[in-house]
C-alpha positions as CSV (number, residue, x, y, z in Angstrom):
1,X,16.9,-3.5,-10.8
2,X,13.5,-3.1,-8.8
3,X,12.7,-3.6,-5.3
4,X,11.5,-6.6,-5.4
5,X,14.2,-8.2,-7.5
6,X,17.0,-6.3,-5.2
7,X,15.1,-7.9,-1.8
8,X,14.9,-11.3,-4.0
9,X,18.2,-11.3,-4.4
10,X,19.2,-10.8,-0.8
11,X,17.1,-13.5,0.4
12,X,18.2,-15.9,-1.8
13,X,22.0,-14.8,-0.9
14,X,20.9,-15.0,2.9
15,X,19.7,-18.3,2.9
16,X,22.8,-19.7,0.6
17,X,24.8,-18.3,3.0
18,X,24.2,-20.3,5.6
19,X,23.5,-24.4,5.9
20,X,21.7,-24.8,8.7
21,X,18.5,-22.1,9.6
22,X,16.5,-21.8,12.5
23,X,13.0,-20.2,12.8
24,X,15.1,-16.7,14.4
25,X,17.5,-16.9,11.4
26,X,14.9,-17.2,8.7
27,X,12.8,-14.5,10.4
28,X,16.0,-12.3,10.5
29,X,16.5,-12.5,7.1
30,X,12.9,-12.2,5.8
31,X,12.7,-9.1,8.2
32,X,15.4,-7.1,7.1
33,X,14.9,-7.9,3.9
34,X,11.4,-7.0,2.7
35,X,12.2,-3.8,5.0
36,X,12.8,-2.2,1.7
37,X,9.4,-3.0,0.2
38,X,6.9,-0.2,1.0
39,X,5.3,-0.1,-2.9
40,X,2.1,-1.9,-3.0
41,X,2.8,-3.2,-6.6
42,X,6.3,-4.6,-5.4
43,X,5.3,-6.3,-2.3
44,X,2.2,-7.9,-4.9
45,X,5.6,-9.3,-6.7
46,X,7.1,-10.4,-3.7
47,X,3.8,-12.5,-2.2
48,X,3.2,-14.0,-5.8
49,X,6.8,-15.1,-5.5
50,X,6.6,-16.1,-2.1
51,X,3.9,-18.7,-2.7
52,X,5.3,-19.6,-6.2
53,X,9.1,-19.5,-6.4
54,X,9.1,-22.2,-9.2
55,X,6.9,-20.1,-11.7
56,X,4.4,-22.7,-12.1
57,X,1.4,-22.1,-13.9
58,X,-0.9,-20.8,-10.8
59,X,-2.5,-17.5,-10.3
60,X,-0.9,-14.9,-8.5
61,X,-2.2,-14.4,-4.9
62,X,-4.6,-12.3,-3.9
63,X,-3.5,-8.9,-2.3
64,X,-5.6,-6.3,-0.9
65,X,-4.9,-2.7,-0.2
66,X,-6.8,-1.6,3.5
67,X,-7.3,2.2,3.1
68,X,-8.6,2.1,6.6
69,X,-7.8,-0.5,9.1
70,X,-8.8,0.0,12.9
71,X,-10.0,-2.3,15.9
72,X,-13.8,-1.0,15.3
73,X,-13.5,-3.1,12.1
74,X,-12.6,-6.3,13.6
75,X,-15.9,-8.1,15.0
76,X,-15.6,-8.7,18.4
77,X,-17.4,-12.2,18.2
78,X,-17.6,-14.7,15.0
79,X,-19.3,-18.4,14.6
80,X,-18.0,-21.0,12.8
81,X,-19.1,-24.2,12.0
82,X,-16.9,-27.1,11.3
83,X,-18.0,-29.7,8.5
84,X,-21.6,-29.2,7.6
85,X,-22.1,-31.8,5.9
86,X,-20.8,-34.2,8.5
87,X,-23.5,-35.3,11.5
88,X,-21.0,-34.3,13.9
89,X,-20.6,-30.9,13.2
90,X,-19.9,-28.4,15.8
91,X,-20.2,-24.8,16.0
92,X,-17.4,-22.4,17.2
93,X,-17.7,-19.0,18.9
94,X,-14.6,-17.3,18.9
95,X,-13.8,-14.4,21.0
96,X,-11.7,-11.7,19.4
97,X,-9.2,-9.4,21.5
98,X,-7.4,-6.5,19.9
99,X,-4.4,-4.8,20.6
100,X,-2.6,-2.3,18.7
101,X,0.9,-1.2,19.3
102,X,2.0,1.5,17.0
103,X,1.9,-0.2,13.6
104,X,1.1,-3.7,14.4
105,X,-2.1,-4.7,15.6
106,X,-2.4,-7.7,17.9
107,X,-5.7,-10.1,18.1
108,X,-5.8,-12.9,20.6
109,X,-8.7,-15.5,20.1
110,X,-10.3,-17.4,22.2
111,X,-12.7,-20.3,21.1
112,X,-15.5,-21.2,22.9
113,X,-17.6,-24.6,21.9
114,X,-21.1,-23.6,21.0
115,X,-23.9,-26.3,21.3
116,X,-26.8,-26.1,19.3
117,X,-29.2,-25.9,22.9
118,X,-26.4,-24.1,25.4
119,X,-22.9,-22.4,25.1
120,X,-20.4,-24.0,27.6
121,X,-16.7,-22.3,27.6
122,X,-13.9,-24.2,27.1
């Protein structure tokens, strides 16, 4: 039996087990569960059946492998625009903070309203 079908199997076990889940009890169990998964190929198994446990006929997800992730590669300001094809589009600055605490990195974001003559904050 592989990883992925082992941490499967404990999910599905975890959340038979009890009839009534809460957003700590489902995060407990996803948690100590995929714990386990630390082979790339495995947790590409797990995502695909994560956003697919039916088996329909969809593509698997997309997964990517980041050889090198730091703060440096996380721009600190980024513009979006909201329906461009509407007349009342708007564009949206948003302000990126990062903070990284051992292996998990943080990022708060702030948007700020961007109008096509002057920025205002929100």
């Amino acid at each position: 039996m592989s990883t992925f079908e082992r941490v499967k199997r404990n999910i599905l076990r975890d959340m038979a087990g009890s009839k009534v889940h809460t957003a700590a009890s489902w995060a407990n169990i996803m948690l100590n569960n995929t714990a386990a998964l630390t082979d790339v190929t495995e947790q590409r198994k797990f995502w695909g059946w994560m956003q697919n446990p039916t088996d329909d006929e969809r593509p698997d997800p997309l997964c990517e492998l980041f050889e090198k992730h730091t703060m440096e590669d996380i721009p600190k300001y980024v513009k979006v625009t909201t329906d461009a094809d509407d007349e009342k589009s708007t564009t949206v600055e948003l302000e990126q903070e990062c903070h990284r605490n051992g292996a998990a990195m943080f990022i708060k974001v702030k948007p700020r309203v961007v109008n096509y003559e002057e920025k205002v904050d929100v």
